[in-house]
Backbone as CSV, one residue per row, in Angstrom:
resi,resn,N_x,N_y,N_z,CA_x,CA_y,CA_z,C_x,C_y,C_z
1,UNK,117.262,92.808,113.476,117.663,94.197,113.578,117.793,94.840,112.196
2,UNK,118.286,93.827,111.231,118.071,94.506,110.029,117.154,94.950,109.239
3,UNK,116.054,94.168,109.285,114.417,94.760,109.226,114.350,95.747,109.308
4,UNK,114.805,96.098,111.172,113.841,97.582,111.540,115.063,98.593,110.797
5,UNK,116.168,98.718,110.885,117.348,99.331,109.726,116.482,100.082,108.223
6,UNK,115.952,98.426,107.719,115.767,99.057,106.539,114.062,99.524,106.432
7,UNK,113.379,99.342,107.237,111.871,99.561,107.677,112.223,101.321,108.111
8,UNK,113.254,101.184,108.888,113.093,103.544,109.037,113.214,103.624,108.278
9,UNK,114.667,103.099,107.307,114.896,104.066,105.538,113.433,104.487,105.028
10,UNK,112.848,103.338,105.122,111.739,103.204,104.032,110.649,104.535,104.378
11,UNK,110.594,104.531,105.947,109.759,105.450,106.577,110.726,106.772,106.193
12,UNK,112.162,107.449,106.624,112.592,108.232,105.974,112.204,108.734,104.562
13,UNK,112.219,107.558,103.809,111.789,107.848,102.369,110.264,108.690,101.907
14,UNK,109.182,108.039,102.604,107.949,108.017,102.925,107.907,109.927,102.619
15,UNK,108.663,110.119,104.436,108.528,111.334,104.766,108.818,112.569,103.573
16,UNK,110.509,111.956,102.760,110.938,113.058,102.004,109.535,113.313,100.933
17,UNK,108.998,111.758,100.422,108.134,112.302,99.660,107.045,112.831,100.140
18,UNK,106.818,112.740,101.303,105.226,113.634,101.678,105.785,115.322,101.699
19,UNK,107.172,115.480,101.953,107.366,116.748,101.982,107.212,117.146,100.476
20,UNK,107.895,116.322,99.298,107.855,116.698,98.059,106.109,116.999,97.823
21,UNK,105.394,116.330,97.787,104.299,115.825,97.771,103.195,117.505,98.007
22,UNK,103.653,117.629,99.765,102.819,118.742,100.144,103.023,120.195,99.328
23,UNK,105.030,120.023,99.488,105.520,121.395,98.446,104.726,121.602,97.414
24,UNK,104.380,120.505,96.398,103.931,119.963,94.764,102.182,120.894,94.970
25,UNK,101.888,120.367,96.016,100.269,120.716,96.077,100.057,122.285,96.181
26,UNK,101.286,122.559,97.194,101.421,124.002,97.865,101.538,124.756,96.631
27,UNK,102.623,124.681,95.693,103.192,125.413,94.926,102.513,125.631,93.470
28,UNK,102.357,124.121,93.710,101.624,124.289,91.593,100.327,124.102,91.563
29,UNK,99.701,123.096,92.330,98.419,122.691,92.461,97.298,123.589,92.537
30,UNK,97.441,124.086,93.990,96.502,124.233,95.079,96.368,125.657,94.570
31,UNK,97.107,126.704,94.218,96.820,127.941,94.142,95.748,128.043,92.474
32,UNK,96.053,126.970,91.633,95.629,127.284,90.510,95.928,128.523,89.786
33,UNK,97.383,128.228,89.531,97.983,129.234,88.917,97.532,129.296,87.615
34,UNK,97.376,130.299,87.172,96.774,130.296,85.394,98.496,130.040,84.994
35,UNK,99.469,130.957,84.700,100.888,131.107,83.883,101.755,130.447,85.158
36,UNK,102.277,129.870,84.493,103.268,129.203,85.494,104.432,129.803,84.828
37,UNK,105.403,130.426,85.995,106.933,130.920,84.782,107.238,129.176,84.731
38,UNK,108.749,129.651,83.601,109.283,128.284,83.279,110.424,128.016,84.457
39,UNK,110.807,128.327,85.317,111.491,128.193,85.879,110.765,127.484,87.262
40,UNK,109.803,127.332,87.619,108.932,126.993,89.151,108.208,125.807,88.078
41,UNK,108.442,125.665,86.720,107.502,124.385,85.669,108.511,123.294,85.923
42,UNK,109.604,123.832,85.676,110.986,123.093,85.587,111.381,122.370,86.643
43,UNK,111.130,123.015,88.277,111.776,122.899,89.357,110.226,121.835,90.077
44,UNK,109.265,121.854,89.292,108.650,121.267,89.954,108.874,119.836,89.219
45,UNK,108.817,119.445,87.873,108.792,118.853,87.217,110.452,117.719,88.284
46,UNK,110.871,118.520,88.233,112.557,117.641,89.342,111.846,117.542,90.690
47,UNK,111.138,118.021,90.978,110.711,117.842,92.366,109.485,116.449,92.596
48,UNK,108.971,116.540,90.980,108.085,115.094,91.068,108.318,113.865,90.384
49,UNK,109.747,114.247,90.103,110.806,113.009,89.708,110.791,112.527,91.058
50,UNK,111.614,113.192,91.993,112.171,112.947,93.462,111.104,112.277,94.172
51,UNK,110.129,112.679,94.043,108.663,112.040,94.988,108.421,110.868,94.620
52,UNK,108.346,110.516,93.166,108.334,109.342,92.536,109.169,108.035,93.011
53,UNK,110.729,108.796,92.856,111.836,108.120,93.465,111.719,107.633,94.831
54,UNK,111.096,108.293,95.822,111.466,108.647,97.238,109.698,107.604,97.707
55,UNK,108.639,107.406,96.662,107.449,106.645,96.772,107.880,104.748,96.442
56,UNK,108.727,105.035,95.047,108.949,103.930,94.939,110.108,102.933,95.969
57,UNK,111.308,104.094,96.242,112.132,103.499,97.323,111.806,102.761,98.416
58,UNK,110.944,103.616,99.292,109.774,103.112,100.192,109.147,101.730,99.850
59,UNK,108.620,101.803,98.589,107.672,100.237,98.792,109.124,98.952,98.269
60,UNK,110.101,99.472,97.641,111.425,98.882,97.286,111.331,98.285,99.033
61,UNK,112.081,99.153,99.761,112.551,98.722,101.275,111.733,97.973,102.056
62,UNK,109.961,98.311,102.377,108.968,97.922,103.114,109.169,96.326,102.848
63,UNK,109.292,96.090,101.251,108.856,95.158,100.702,109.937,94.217,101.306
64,UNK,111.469,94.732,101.483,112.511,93.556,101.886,112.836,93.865,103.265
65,UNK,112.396,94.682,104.021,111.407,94.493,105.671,110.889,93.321,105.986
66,UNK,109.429,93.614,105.353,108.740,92.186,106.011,108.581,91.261,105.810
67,UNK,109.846,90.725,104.834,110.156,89.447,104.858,111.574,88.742,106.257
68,UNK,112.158,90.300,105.525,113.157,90.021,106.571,112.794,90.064,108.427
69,UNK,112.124,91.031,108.312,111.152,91.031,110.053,110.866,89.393,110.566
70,UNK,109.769,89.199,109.268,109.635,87.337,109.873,110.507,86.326,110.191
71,UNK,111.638,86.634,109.254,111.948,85.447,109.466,113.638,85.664,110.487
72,UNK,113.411,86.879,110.535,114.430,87.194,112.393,113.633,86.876,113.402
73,UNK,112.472,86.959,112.949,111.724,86.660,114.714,110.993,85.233,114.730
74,UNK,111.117,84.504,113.319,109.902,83.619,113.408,110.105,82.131,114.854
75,UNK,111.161,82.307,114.844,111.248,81.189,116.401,111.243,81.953,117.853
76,UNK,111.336,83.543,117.470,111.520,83.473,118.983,110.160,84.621,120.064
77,UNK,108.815,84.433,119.163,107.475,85.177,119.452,106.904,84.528,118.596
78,UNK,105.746,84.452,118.820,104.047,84.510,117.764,104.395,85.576,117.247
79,UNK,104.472,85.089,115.880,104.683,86.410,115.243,103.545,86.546,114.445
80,UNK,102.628,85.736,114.539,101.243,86.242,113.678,100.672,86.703,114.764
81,UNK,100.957,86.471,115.891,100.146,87.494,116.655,100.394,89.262,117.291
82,UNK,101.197,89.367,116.591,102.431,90.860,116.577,101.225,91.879,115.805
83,UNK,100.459,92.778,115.940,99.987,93.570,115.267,101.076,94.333,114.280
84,UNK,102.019,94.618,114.648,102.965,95.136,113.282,102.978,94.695,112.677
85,UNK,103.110,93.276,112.748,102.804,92.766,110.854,101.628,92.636,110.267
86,UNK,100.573,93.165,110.775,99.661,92.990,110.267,99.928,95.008,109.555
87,UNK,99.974,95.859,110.689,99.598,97.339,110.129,101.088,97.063,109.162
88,UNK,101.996,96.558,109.385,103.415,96.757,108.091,102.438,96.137,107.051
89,UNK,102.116,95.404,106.867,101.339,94.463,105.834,99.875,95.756,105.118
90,UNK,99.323,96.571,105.622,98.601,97.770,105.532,99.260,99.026,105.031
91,UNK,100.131,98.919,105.472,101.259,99.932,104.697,101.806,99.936,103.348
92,UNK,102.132,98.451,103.332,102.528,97.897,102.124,101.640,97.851,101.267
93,UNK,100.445,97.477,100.906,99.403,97.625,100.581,98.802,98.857,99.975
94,UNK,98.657,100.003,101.085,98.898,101.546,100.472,100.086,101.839,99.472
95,UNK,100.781,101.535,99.575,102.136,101.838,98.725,102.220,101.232,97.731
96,UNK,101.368,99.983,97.700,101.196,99.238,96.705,99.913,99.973,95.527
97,UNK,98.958,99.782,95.974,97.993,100.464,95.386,98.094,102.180,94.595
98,UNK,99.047,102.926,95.929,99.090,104.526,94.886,100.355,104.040,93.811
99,UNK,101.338,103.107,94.285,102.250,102.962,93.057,101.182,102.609,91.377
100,UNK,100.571,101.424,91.884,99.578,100.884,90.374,99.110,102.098,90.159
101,UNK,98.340,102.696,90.382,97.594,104.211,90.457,98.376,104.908,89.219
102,UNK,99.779,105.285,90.038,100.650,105.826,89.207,101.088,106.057,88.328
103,UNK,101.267,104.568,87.908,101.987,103.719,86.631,100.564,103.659,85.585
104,UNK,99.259,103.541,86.171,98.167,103.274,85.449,98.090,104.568,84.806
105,UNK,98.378,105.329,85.419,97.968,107.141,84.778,99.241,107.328,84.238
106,UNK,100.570,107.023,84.255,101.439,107.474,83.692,101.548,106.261,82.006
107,UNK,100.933,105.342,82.331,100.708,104.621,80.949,99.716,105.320,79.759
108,UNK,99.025,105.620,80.662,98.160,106.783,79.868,98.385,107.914,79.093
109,UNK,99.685,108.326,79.817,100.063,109.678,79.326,99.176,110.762,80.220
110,UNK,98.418,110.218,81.620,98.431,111.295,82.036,99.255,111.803,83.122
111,UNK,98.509,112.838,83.675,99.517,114.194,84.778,99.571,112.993,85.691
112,UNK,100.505,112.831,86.762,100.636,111.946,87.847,101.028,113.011,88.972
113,UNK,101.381,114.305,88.796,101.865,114.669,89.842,100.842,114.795,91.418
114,UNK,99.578,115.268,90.997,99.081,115.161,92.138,98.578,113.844,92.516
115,UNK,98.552,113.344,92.097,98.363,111.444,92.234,99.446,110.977,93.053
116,UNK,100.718,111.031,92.508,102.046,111.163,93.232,102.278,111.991,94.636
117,UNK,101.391,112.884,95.079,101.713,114.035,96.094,100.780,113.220,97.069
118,UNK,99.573,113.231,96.374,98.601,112.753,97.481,98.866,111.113,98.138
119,UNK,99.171,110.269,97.372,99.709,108.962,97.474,100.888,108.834,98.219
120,UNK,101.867,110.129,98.480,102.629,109.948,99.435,102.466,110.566,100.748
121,UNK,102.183,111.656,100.883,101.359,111.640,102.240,100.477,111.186,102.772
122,UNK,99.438,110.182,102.234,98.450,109.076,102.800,99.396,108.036,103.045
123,UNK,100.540,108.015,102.085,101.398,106.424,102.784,102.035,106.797,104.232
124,UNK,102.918,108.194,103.937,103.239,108.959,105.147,102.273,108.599,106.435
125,UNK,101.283,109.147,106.492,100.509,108.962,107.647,100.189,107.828,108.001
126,UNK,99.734,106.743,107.304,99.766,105.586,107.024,101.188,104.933,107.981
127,UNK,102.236,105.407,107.452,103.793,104.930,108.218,103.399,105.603,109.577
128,UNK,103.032,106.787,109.950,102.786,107.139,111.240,102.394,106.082,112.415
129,UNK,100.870,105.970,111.479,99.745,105.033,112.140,100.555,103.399,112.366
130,UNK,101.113,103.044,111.613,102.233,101.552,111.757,102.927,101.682,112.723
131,UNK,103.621,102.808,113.098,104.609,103.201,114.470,104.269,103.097,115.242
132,UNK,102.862,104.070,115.643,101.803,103.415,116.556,101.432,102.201,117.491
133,UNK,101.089,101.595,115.754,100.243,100.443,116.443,101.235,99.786,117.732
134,UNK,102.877,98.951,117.065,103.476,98.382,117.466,103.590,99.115,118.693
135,UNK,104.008,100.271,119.312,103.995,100.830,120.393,102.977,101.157,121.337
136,UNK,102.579,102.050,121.120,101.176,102.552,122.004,100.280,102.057,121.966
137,UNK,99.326,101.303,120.520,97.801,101.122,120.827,97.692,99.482,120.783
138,UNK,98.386,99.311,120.401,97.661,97.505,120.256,99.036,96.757,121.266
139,UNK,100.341,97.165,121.296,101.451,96.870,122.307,102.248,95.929,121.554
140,UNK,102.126,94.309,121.728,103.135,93.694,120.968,104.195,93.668,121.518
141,UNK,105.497,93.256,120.694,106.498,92.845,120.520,107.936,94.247,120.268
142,UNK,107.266,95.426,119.373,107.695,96.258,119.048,107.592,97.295,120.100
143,UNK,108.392,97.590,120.913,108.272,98.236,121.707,110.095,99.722,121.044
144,UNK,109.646,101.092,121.095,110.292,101.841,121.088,110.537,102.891,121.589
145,UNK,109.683,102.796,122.808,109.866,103.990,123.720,110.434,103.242,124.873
């Protein structure tokens, strides 16, 4: 039970940053503002701290999930045969990869924010598609409806 506890946080987390994420694209990105005032430079700049925070939290939690998932269930199901751990294991993976991404461009000294925006709403949906599986399309063990 503690798994799935800290497996929503993580999905909670997911979400705040896809909201940071979409705001980031909405606001600074996507319009291609020539002058940005300093005040919407500032507020975004805190807003892709938070996404950062709210990307890394996520793969923080996922990561002490599915260890903890296995080994609550490992005597009492096939648990390699559970499609959730396989799509949690796909998730993790995404989260894994836009984090390196991240860190690779922020070693650089370059911009990360839309790297950061887009990387959390693909994990976002990504967490969608994991909810899924265990429920509706493949069935399993995870049942939440």
């Amino acid at each position: 039970m503690l798994h799935a506890v800290i497996g929503i946080l993580s999905y909670v987390f997911l979400f705040m940053g896809s909201l940071g994420g979409v705001s980031y694209l909405i606001v600074f990105r996507l319009p291609k503002v020539k002058e940005v005032p300093e005040f919407l430079d500032v507020a975004q700049k805190v807003r892709l701290s938070f996404n950062l925070f709210y990307f890394l939290s996520s793969f923080v939690l996922l990561t002490l999930s599915l260890p903890l998932g296995l080994i609550s269930s490992w005597r009492n199901w096939n648990v390699l045969a559970e499609p959730k751990l396989y799509s949690s294991i796909l998730l993790w993976l995404v989260l894994f990869v836009g984090l390196l991404v991240i860190l690779i461009k922020k070693r650089r000294k370059e911009d990360v924010g839309k790297i950061a925006a887009w990387a959390s709403i693909v994990a976002f949906l990504f967490a969608l598609f994991n909810l899924l599986v265990g429920n509706f399309i493949f069935g399993g063990n995870h049942q939440f409806l």
